[in-house]
C-alpha positions as CSV (number, residue, x, y, z in Angstrom):
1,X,-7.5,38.6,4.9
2,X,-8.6,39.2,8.8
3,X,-11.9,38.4,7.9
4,X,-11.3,35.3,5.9
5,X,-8.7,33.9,9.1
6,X,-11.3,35.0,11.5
7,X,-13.9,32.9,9.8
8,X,-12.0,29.8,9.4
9,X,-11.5,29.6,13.0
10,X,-14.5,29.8,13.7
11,X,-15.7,26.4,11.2
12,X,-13.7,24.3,13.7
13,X,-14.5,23.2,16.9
14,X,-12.2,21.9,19.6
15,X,-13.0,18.1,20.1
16,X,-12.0,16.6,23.0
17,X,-12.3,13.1,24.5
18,X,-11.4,9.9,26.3
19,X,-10.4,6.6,24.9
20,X,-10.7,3.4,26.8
21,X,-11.2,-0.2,26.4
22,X,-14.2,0.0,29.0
23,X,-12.0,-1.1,31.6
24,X,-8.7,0.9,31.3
25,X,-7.2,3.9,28.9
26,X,-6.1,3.5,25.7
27,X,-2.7,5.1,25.6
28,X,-1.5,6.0,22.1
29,X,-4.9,5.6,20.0
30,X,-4.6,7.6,17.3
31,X,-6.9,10.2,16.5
32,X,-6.8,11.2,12.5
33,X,-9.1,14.0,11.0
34,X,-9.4,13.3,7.1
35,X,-11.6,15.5,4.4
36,X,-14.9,14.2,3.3
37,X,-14.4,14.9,0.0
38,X,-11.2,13.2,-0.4
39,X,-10.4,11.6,2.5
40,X,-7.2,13.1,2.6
41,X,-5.3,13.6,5.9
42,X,-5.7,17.1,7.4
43,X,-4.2,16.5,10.9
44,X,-3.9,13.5,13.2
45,X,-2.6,13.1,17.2
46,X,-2.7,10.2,19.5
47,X,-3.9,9.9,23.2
48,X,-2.0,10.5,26.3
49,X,-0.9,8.9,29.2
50,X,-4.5,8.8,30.7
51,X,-6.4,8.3,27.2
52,X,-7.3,11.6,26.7
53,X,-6.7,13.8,23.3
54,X,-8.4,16.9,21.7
55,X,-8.3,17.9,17.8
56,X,-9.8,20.8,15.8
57,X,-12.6,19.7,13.8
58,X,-14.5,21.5,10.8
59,X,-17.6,18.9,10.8
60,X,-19.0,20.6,7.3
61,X,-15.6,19.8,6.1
62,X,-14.0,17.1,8.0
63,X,-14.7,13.7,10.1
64,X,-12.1,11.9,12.2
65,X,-11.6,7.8,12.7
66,X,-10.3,6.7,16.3
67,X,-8.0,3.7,15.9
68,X,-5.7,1.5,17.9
69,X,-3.8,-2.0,16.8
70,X,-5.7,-4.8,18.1
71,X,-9.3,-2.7,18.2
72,X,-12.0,-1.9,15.9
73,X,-11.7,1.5,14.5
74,X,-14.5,4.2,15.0
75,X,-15.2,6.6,12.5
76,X,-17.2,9.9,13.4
77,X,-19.0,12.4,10.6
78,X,-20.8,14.3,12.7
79,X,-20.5,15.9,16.2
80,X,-23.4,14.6,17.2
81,X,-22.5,11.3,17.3
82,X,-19.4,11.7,19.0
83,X,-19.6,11.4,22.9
84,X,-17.1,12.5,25.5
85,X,-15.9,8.5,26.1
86,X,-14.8,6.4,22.7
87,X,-15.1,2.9,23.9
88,X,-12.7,0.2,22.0
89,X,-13.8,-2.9,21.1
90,X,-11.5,-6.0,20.4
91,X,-11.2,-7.2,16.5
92,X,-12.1,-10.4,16.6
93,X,-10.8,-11.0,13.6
94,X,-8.6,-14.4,13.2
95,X,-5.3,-13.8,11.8
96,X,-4.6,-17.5,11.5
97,X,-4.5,-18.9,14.5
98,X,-4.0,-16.2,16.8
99,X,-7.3,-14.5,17.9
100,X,-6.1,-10.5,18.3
101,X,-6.5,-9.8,22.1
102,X,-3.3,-7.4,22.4
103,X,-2.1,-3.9,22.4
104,X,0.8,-2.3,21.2
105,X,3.0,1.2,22.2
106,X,2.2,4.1,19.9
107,X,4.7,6.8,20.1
108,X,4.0,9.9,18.0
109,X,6.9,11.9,17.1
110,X,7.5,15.2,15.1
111,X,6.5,13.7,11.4
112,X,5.9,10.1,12.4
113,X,3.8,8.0,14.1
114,X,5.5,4.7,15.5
115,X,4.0,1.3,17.0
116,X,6.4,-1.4,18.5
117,X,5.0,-4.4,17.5
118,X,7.9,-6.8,18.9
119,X,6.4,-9.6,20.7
120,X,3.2,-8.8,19.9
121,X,0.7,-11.3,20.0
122,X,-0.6,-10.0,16.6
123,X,3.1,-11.1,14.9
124,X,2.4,-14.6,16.2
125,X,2.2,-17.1,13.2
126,X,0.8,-14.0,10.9
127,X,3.0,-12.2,7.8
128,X,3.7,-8.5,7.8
129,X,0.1,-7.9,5.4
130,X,-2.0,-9.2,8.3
131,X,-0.4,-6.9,11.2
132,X,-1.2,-4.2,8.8
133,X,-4.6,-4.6,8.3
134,X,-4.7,-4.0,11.9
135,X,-2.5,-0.7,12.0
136,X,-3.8,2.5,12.8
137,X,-3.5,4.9,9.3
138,X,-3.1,2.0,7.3
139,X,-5.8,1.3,4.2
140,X,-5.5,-2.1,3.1
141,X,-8.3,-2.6,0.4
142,X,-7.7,-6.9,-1.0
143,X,-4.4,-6.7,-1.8
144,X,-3.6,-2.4,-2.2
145,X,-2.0,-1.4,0.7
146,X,-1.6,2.7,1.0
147,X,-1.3,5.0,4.3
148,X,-5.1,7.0,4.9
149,X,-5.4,9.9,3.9
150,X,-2.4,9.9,1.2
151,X,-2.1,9.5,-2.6
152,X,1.1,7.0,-2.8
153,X,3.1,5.3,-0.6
154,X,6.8,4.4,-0.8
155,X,7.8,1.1,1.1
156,X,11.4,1.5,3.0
157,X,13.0,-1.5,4.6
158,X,15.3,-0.6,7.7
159,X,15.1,3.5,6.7
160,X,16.3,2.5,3.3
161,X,14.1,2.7,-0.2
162,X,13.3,-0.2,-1.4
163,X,12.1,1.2,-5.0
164,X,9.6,-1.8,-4.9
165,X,6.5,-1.8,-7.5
166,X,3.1,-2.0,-6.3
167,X,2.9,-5.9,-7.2
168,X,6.5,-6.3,-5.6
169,X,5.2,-4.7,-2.2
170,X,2.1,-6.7,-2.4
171,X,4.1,-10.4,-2.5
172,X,7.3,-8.7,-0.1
173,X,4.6,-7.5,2.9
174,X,2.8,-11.5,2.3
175,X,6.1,-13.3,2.2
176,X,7.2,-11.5,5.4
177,X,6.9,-12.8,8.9
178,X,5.4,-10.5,10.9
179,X,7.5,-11.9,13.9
180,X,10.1,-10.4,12.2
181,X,9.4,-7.0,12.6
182,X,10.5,-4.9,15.3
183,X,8.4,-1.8,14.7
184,X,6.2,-0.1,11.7
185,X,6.8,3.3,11.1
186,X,4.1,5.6,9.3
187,X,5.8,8.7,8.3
188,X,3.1,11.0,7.5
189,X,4.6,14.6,6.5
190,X,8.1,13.2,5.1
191,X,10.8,15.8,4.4
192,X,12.7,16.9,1.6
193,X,15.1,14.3,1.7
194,X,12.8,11.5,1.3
195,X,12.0,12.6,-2.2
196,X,8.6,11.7,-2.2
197,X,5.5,13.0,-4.6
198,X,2.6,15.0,-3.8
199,X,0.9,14.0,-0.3
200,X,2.9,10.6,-0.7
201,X,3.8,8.8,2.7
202,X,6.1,6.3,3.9
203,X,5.7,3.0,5.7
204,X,9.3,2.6,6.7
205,X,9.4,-1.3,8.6
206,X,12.2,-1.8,10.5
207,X,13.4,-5.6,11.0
208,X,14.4,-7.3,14.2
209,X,18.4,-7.9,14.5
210,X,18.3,-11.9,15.1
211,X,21.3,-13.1,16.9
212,X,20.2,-17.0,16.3
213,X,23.1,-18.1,13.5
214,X,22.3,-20.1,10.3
215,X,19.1,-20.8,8.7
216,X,15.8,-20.0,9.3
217,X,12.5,-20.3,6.7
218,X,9.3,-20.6,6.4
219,X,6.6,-21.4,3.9
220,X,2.7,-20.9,3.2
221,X,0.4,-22.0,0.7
222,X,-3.4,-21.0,0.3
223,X,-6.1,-22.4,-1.8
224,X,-9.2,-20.9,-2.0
225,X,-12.5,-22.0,-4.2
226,X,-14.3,-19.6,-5.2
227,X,-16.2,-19.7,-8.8
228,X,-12.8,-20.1,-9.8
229,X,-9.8,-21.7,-8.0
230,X,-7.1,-18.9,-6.5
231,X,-4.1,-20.0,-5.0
232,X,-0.5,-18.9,-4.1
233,X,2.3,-19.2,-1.7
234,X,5.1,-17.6,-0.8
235,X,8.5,-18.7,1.1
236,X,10.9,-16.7,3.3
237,X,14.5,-17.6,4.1
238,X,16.9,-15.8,7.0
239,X,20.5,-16.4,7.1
240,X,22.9,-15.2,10.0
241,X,26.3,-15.7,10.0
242,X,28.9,-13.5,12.1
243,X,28.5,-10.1,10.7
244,X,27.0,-11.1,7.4
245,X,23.4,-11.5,7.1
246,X,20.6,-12.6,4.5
247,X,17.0,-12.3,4.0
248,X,15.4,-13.7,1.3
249,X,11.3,-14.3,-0.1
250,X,9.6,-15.7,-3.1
251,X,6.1,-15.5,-3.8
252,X,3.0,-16.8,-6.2
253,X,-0.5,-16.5,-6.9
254,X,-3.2,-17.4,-9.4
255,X,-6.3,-15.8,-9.3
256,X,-9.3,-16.0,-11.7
257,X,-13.0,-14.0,-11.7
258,X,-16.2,-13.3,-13.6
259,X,-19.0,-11.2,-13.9
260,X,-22.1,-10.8,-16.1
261,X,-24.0,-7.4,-16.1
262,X,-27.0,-6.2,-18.2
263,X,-28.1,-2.4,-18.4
264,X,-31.1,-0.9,-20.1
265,X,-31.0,2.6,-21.7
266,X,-34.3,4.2,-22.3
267,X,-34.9,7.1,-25.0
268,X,-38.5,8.2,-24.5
269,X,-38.5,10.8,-26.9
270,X,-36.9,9.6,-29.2
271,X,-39.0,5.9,-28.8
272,X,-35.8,4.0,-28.3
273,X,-33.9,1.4,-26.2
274,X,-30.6,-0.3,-25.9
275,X,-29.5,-2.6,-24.0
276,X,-25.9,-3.9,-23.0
277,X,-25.3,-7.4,-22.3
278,X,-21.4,-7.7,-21.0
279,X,-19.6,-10.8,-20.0
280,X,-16.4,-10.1,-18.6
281,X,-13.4,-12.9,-17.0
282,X,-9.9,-11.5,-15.8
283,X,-7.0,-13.8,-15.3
284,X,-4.2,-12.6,-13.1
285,X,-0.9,-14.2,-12.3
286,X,2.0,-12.5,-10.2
287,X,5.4,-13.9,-9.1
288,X,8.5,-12.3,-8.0
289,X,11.3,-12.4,-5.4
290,X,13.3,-10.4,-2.8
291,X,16.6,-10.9,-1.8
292,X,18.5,-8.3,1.0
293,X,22.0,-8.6,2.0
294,X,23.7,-7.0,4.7
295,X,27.5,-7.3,6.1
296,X,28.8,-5.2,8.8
297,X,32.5,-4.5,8.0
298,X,33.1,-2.8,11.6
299,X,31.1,-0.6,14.7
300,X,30.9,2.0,12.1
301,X,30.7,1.0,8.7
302,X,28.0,-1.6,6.6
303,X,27.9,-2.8,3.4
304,X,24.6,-3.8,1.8
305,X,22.2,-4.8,-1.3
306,X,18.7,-5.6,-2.2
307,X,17.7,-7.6,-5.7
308,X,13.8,-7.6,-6.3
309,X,12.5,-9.5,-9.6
310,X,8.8,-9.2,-9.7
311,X,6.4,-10.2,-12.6
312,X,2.7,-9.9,-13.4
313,X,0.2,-11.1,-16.1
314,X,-3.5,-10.1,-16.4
315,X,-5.8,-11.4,-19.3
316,X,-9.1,-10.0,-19.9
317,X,-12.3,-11.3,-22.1
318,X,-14.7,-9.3,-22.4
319,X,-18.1,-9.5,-24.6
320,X,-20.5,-7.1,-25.0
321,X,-23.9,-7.3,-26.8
322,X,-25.6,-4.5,-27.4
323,X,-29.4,-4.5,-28.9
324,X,-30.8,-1.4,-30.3
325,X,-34.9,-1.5,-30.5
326,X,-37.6,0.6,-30.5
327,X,-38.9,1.4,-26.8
328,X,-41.2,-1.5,-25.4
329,X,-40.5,-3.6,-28.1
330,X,-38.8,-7.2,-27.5
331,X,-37.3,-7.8,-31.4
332,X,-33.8,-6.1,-31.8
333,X,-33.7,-3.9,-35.0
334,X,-29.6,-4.5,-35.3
335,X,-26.8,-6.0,-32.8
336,X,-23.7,-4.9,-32.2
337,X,-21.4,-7.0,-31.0
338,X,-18.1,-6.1,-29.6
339,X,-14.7,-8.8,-28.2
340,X,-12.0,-6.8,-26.1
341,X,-9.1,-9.3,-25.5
342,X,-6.3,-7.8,-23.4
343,X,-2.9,-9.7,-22.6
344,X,-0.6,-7.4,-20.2
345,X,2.6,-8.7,-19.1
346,X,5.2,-6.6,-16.5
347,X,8.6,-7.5,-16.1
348,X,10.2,-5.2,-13.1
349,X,14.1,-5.8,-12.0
350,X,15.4,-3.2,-9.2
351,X,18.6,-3.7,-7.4
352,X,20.2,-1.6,-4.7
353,X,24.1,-1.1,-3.3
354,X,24.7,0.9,-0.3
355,X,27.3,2.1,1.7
356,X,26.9,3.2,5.6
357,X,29.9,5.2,7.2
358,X,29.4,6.8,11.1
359,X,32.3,9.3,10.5
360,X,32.2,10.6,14.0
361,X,29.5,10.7,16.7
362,X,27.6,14.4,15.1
363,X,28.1,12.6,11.3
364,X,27.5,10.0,8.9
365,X,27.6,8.9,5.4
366,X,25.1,7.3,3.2
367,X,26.0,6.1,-0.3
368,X,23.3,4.8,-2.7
369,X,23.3,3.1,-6.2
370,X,19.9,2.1,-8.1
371,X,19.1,0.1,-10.9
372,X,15.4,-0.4,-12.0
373,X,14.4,-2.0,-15.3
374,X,11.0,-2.5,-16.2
375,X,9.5,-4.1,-19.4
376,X,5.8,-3.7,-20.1
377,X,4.0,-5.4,-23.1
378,X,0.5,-4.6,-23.0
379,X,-1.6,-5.6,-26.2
380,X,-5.6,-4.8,-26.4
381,X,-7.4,-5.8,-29.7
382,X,-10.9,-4.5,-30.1
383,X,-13.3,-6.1,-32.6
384,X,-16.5,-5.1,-34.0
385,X,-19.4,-7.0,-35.6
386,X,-22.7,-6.0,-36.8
387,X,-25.8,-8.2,-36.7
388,X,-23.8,-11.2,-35.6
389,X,-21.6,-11.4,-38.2
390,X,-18.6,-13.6,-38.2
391,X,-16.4,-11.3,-39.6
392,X,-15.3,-7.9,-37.6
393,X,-16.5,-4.8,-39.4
394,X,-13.6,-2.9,-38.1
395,X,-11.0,-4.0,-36.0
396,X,-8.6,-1.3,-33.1
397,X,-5.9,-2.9,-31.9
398,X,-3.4,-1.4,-29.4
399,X,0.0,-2.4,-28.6
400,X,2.0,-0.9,-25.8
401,X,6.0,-2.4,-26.1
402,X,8.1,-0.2,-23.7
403,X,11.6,-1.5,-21.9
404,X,12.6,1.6,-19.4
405,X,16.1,1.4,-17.9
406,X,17.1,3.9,-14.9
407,X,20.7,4.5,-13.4
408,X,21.1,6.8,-9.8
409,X,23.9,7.3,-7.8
410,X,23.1,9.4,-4.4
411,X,25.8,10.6,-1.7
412,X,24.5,12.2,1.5
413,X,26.4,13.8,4.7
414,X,24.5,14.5,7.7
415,X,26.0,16.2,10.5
416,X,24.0,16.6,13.8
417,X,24.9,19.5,16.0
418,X,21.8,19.4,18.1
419,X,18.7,16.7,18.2
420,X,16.8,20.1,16.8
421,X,19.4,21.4,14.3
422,X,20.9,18.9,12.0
423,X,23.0,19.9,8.0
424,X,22.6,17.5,5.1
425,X,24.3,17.8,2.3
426,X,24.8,15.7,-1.0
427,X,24.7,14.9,-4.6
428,X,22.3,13.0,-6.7
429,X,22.7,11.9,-10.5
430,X,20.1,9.9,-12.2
431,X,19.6,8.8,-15.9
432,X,17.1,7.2,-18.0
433,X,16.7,5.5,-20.9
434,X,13.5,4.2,-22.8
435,X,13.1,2.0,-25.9
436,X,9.9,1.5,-27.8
């Protein structure tokens, strides 16, 4: 066991370094060291006050990415490419019409990493999507958002789970002023009483408290032509009155593609050849909305809830060919031809009442009740013909009909006796039921 310690210790070096923006130090760039297998997080730390950081590195192993909002990340596999400055450079990128020449605090705490975006210039004009494409530990890939270096995320609003699907998260984040936001929180090694799954993190987004009373919206739309036409939209609405206030988003989108692909298989010995001609055109359609709710009964006590309908619709056609012949011959000896219609349809419901009590100064109480529903109808028809035939030799058709309904109830107390030694305690019910 010495031995096996000993030798590990030895695989990683001590990296250290200076961040800067060729002009000044970058305080608060974070430094993440992920596997190169599978790019899972293995440790992570930020810079200090004068820019500097160091990190243990296994380079057969590992590689590291240096990041910072506002700044082009830089990504490291080997040592030898890594010098003792990191120079920055400014993303360019337009996030629509604000050109990202700004930087924002990075604090790093005990399991979180947290960046104050308020009055940002990358929050100008932009929704909460865009500001994360530009936040350290965040992989945004289209329209899948997910923290680097973890399986899953879960998405909480103001330190409360939102129970959002994917889909849902996707048209919330888009719907969402990023102006709005007072700081992102990337929580990184959550504990036990986040509840989360195997190396699952949490972006936890905390919104700005707006003093302005009444109403306050705003609205996008985007067309874009492509081979096909995609478009969408999304609105947000903000309501303050007194101690009662509402949030609220809806959001759209269309989107269509294509692709044709042709693949040759050659059987030398066996002097034969196939080839596979597929066609292939996905549909998809999502829609939803978000409504939160929020009134503060007194100093110590809040009332809230948060309704979430979201819906999504994919339709695939896809035609393959596929010509058996003998090798270096042109003339097919038979076809086979095969039609794979799918039609998938999800309908997700998930609504939330919770209660906030500050018993005393040391405690508080949390009460939470969740509802999600989901309906899924999935249907994927396969047909088979030989030689161009107009009727299907055989014909597999799949049908996936499932409604799932799910009921929990959670009551927490937390009692603080120092910052570093804190008791929770609390009971959780939750029940499911499924019809096929």
């Amino acid at each position: 066991m010495i031995e096996s310690m000993f030798s590990t210790t030895l695989a990683q070096t001590i990296i250290k370094g200076h961040v800067t923006d060729g002009k000044l130090p970058l305080v608060g760039a974070v430094i993440t060291c992920l596997d190169k297998q599978s790019n899972q997080l293995t440790r992570g730390g930020i810079t200090d006050k004068d820019g500097n950081f160091n990190i243990n590195v296994d380079w057969n192993k590992e590689w590291i990415r240096v990041s910072y909002v506002g700044y082009k990340s830089r990504d490291f596999w080997e040592q030898k490419h890594l010098s003792d400055t990191i120079r920055m450079d400014i993303e360019n990128t337009q996030l629509g019409e604000v050109t990202v020449q700004a930087k924002s605090i990075v604090t790093q705490k005990e399991d979180r990493l947290v960046f104050h975006v308020a009055n940002s210039l990358l929050t100008k004009g932009n929704n909460a999507m865009q500001l994360l494409r530009f936040t350290p530990m965040m992989k945004i890939e289209g329209n899948q958002v997910n923290i680097l270096g973890k399986n899953g995320m879960q998405l909480y609003i103001n330190g409360k789970k939102s129970s959002l699907s994917a889909t849902a998260i996707q048209g919330y984040l888009q719907s969402l002023p990023a102006e709005k936001i007072n700081r992102i929180e990337i929580i990184t090694t959550p504990g036990s009483e986040y509840r989360t799954g195997i190396n699952e993190g949490i972006l936890n987004i905390i919104l700005k408290k707006d003093e302005t009373q009444g109403w306050k919206g705003l609205i996008q739309l985007n067309d874009e032509q492509a081979y096909y036409n995609i478009a969408g939209g999304n609105i947000y609405l903000d309501y303050q009155k007194g101690k009662f206030s509402l949030s609220a988003s809806g959001y759209g989108n269309r989107s269509k593609t294509t692709q044709k692909l042709i693949e040759n298989y050659d059987y030398i010995i066996d002097n034969l050849q196939n080839e596979l001609q597929t066609s292939e055109t996905k549909e998809f359609r999502t829609g939803g909305g978000y409504v939160n709710l929020n009134y503060q009964i007194n100093q110590n006590q809040s009332l809230g809830g948060m309704l979430d309908i979201s819906y999504g619709k994919t339709i695939k056609e896809q035609n393959t060919h596929t010509l058996y012949r003998q090798y270096r011959q042109t003339d097919p000896d038979s076809t086979l031809y095969t039609q794979n219609n799918q039609d998938n349809k999800d309908w997700i419901i998930t609504a939330n009442l919770n209660y906030r009590l500050q018993t005393n100064k040391k405690g508080k109480l949390a009460v939470d009740v969740d509802y999600v529903h989901a309906d899924k109808n999935n249907q994927m028809p396969i047909s088979y013909f030989r030689n161009e035939n107009t009727v299907p030799d055989q014909i597999y058709q799949q049908l996936t009909d499932e409604t799932t309904n799910s009921y929990t109830t959670k009551i927490e107390y937390e009692h603080t006796f120092t910052p570093m030694n804190k008791l929770k305690a609390g009971v959780e019910s939750y029940l499911l039921a499924i019809v096929r």
